[in-house]
C-alpha positions, 0 to 999 in steps of 0.5 A, a space after each residue: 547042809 539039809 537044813 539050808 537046802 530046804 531053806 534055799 528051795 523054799 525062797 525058790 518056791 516063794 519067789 517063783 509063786 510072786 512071779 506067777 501072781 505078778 505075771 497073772 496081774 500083768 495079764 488081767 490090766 487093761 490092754 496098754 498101748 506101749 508109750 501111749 501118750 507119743 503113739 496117740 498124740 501123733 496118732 500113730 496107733 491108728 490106722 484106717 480100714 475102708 471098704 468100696 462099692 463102685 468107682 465110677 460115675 455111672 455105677 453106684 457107689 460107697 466109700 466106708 472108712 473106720 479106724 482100726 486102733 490097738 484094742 481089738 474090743 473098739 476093733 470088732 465093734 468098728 468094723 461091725 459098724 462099718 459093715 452094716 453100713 455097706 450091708 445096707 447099701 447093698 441091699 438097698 441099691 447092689 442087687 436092683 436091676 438096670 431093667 427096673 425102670 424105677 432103678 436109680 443109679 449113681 449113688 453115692 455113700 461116703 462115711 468117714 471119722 473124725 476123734 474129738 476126744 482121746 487120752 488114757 481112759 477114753 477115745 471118742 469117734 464122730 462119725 460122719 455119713 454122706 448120701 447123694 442119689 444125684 444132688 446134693 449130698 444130705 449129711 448123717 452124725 454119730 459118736 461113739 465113746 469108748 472106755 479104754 480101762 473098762 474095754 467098753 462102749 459108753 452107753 447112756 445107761 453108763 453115761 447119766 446117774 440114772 434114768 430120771 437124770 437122763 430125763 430131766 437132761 433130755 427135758 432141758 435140751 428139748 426147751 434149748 433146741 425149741 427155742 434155737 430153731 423158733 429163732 432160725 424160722 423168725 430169720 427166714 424172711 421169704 417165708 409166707 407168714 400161713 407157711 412160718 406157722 405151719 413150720 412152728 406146729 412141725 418143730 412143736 411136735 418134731 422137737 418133742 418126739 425128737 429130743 424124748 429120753 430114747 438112746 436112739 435121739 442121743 447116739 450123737 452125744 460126745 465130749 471134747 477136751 474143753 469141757 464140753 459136751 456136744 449134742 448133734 440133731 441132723 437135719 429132719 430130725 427134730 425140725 424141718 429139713 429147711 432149719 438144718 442141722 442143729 448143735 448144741 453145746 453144754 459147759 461141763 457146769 451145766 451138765 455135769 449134775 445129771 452124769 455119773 460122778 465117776 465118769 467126770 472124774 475120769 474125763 477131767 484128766 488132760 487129754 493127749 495133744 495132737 501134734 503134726 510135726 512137719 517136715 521140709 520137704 526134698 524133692 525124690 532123689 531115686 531113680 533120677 537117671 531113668 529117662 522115660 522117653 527111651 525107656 519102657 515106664 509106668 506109673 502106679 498110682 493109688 488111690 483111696 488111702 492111706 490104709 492099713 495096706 499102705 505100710 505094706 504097699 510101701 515095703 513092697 515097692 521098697 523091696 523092689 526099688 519102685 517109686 509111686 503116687 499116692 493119691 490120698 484122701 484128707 479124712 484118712 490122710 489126718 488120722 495117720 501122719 507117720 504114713 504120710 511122712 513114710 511115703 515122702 521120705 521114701 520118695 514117692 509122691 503124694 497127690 490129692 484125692 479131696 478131703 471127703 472123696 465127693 464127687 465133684 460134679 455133685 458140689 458148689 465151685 466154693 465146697 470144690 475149692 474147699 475140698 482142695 485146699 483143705 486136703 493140700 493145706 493138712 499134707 503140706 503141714 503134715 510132709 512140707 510138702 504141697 501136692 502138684 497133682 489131682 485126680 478126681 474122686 470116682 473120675 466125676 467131672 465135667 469141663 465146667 469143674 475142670 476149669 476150677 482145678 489149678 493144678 494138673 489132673 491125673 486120670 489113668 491108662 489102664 484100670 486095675 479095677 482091684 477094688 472089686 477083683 480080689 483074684 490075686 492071678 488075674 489082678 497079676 495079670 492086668 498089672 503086668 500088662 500095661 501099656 508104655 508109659 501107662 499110668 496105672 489105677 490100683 487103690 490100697 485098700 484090700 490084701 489082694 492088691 498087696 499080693 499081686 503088687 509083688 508079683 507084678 513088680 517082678 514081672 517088670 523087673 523081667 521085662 525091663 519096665 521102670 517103676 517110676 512116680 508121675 512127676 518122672 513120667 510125665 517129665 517130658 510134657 508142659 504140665 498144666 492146670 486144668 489139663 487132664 493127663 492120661 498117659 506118659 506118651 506126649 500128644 
C-alpha cells in the first residue's frame, strides 16, 4: 500500500514538473496574436492612436496618426515616434508668439500610415508626413520593419550581411538614382542649357552625399509581398526640389546578395492577404418615429476617426439608444474595416472627412477630387455603403472649393473643442447644452471625450433631447450639393 503510494506521488510530482516546464515554455514564445492569419488579414488587430494640435483654419495646426497593434514592443515605439513629432511641431511653431511679427500661422502637419508588408514574422509601416505653411504641401516617407518573432525594429545592421555589403548595395543605388534623375532633367525642356548644367553638378554631389551608406539615407527602405524592395529618396534629398521625389525599386534577384540569408528566408513566407469584405447596405432602421420638427434634437458628429476610442464611443451610444455621424478620415478608415462595419450596422451614419485631412484650400481642384472619391470608393467598399455627406477638414474653405463638393456639407452649431479640453466636467457641460436641433462637433480621439460622452447622454436623456444622426435631422430640408448646412432649423 506504501509502496503504491509513493509510486502514485512520484507520477504527481513528475506530472506537475512538465506542467511547469510547458507553461514556463509557453511564456518565453513570441507574443501571438490569437487566429492570426483572420485578425491580420482583415486588419482587425490594429487600431489608429492620433494626437492634434489646432482644428482651425487661422491656427496652427497638426494631425499624427500611428497604429496601435497587439505587441506592446511596436506599441511604445510608435507612439514614441509620433510624439517626437508632435513635440517637435510644438517647439517650433506652439509656443511663438502672435506679437512676433515674424510668427506665421496656419500651419499644417499631417502624418499618417500605410502597411506595405505584413504576416507571421513581420509588419512594416511607411509612413508618410504632410507639411504646409500656407502652399502647398511638401511630402516626407519613412519605414519601419518589425521582427514580430525577435520583438524587434529592423535596422541596417539586422538588414545587409555586413558593413561592406551594405556599401557596396549603397554604391549601386548611387549609379541608379544618378542616372534616373540625369534622364528627369534631359526631360525638363524649359530649362536654359547654363541652368540644366548647374542642376547636373547639384545632383553629382547631392546624390553622393545622399546615397552614402549612413542609416539616416535609408530609413525608407522596405519590402512588399512581390518581392520587392523599395527605396525612397524625398524631394531635395539627393537632388533638386524640381526632379521630385525618387523610387527605386529591386527585384529580390538583385538584392538579396547583400541581405542577411536568414532574413530572406524568413520574408519569402507568403504574407497575409488583405480582405475587405463588403457589406450591403441597409438604410438605420432606430429611431424612425422621432420627428425633429416637434421634438427638441441634436446631432453629434465625430470627427477624425476611426480610433482606438471608437469602440468605446459606439458602446456608449448603444447603451443609450443614440445614433451619429461619424466623419471618418480614409487613411485611418483603411486600417480598421471592423469599426467601419460596426458603426453601419449599428445605425449610424458614416460621412467623409477626405482620405488625408488636407485642407482643401491648400490643393488642386483635381487632389479635392481625389481626396473625395478615394475616401467614398474605400468605405463603400468596405460598408456598401456610399457616404451623402461632407465636412471640411479644419472647416477650410472658400466658395470657389465649395462649388467642387457634390454633396451636401456638414459644418456645426456648437463647437465642443474637445480635442484641447480634456476636462471631463466642463466638456459635460458644453455638451449638454446644445442648441434645438443643433449639430454638434466632438472628435474620437481622446479618453475625455468618452467620459463626458456618457454623462451628456444622460443629461439629454433628463431633459428630453433626442440623440439622432444627420440624415434624421435634417430630414425636413432639401439637401443640396454644395450647400453648407449648420443646423437642423430650417431657414
Amino acid at each position: 500500500m506504501n509502496w503504491r503510494f509513493l509510486i502514485i506521488f512520484f507520477i504527481l510530482i513528475f506530472l506537475t514538473q512538465c506542467k511547469l516546464k510547458e507553461k514556463n515554455d509557453i511564456s518565453v514564445k513570441p507574443e501571438k496574436i490569437e487566429n492570426i492569419a483572420e485578425k491580420v488579414a482583415a486588419k482587425e488587430n490594429l487600431r489608429v492612436g492620433t494626437l492634434k494640435i489646432g482644428n482651425h483654419k487661422e491656427e496652427n495646426r497638426l494631425l499624427a496618426s500611428y497604429p496601435i497593434t497587439a505587441y506592446n514592443f511596436i506599441n511604445a515605439n510608435e507612439e514614441r515616434f509620433a510624439l517626437d513629432f508632435i513635440n517637435q511641431f510644438k517647439s517650433e511653431f506652439g509656443t511663438a508668439s502672435n506679437k512676433n511679427p515674424e510668427f506665421i500661422t496656419g500651419i499644417d502637419f499631417i502624418q499618417n500610415f500605410k502597411i506595405p508588408f505584413q504576416s507571421e514574422n513581420f509588419i512594416t509601416f511607411l509612413y508618410t508626413r504632410f507639411a504646409s505653411t500656407g502652399g502647398d504641401y511638401n511630402t516626407v516617407q519613412s519605414a519601419t520593419i518589425y521582427d514580430l518573432n525577435e520583438k524587434k525594429k529592423l535596422t541596417i545592421e539586422n538588414i545587409f550581411k555586413d558593413f561592406e555589403s551594405f556599401k557596396k548595395f549603397a554604391i549601386k543605388v548611387q549609379q541608379i538614382a544618378k542616372d534616373s534623375l540625369t534622364q528627369r532633367l534631359e526631360n525638363q525642356k524649359n530649362l536654359h542649357p547654363e541652368e540644366k548644367n548647374q542642376l547636373l553638378k547639384d545632383i553629382e554631389s547631392q546624390v553622393t552625399e545622399g546615397t552614402k551608406a549612413l542609416e539616416k539615407n535609408y530609413n525608407s527602405l522596405y519590402f512588399t509581398p512581390d518581392n520587392q524592395w523599395h527605396v525612397i529618396f524625398d524631394p531635395n534629398q539627393i537632388a533638386p526640389r524640381l526632379l521630385g521625389r525618387l523610387e527605386l525599386q529591386f527585384k529580390k534577384e538583385e538584392i538579396q546578395a547583400y541581405l542577411k540569408p536568414s532574413l530572406v528566408e524568413k520574408i519569402t513566407q507568403t504574407p497575409l492577404p488583405i480582405r475587405l469584405k463588403s457589406l450591403k447596405f441597409e438604410a438605420p432602421k432606430a429611431n424612425d418615429s422621432i420627428d425633429c420638427s416637434k421634438e427638441n434634437c441634436v446631432a453629434l458628429t465625430f470627427d477624425n476617426g476611426p480610433t482606438q476610442f471608437t469602440e468605446q464611443l459606439l458602446d456608449t451610444l448603444k447603451s443609450y439608444n443614440a445614433q451619429a455621424t461619424f466623419f471618418v478620415i480614409g487613411q485611418n478608415a483603411e486600417h480598421q474595416p471592423d469599426l467601419l462595419r460596426r458603426i453601419i450596422n449599428e445605425d449610424h451614419l458614416i460621412g467623409n472627412q477626405s482620405f488625408n485631412h488636407k485642407d482643401f484650400t491648400r490643393i488642386s481642384a483635381k487632389e479635392i477630387k481625389s481626396e473625395l472619391n478615394a475616401s467614398d470608393d474605400l468605405i463603400e467598399e468596405i460598408t456598401g455603403y456610399r457616404p451623402e455627406f461632407f465636412r471640411f477638414p479644419y472647416g477650410a474653405y472658400t466658395p470657389e472649393v465649395l462649388k467642387i463638393i457634390e454633396k451636401p456639407v456638414i459644418s456645426y452649431t456648437l463647437d465642443s473643442k474637445d480635442w484641447k479640453n480634456k476636462n471631463v466636467d466642463s466638456l459635460v457641460n458644453t455638451l449638454s447644452h446644445p442648441p434645438k436641433n443643433g449639430i454638434i462637433l466632438v472628435h474620437d480621439i481622446n479618453a475625455t471625450t468618452v467620459e463626458a460622452l456618457a454623462k451628456a447622454l444622460q443629461n439629454y436623456r433628463e431633459n428630453g433631447t433626442r440623440v439622432v444622426s444627420l440624415k434624421k435631422l435634417l430630414a425636413h430640408q432639401k439637401l443640396r450639393k454644395n450647400q453648407l448646412y449648420f443646423s437642423g432649423e430650417k431657414k
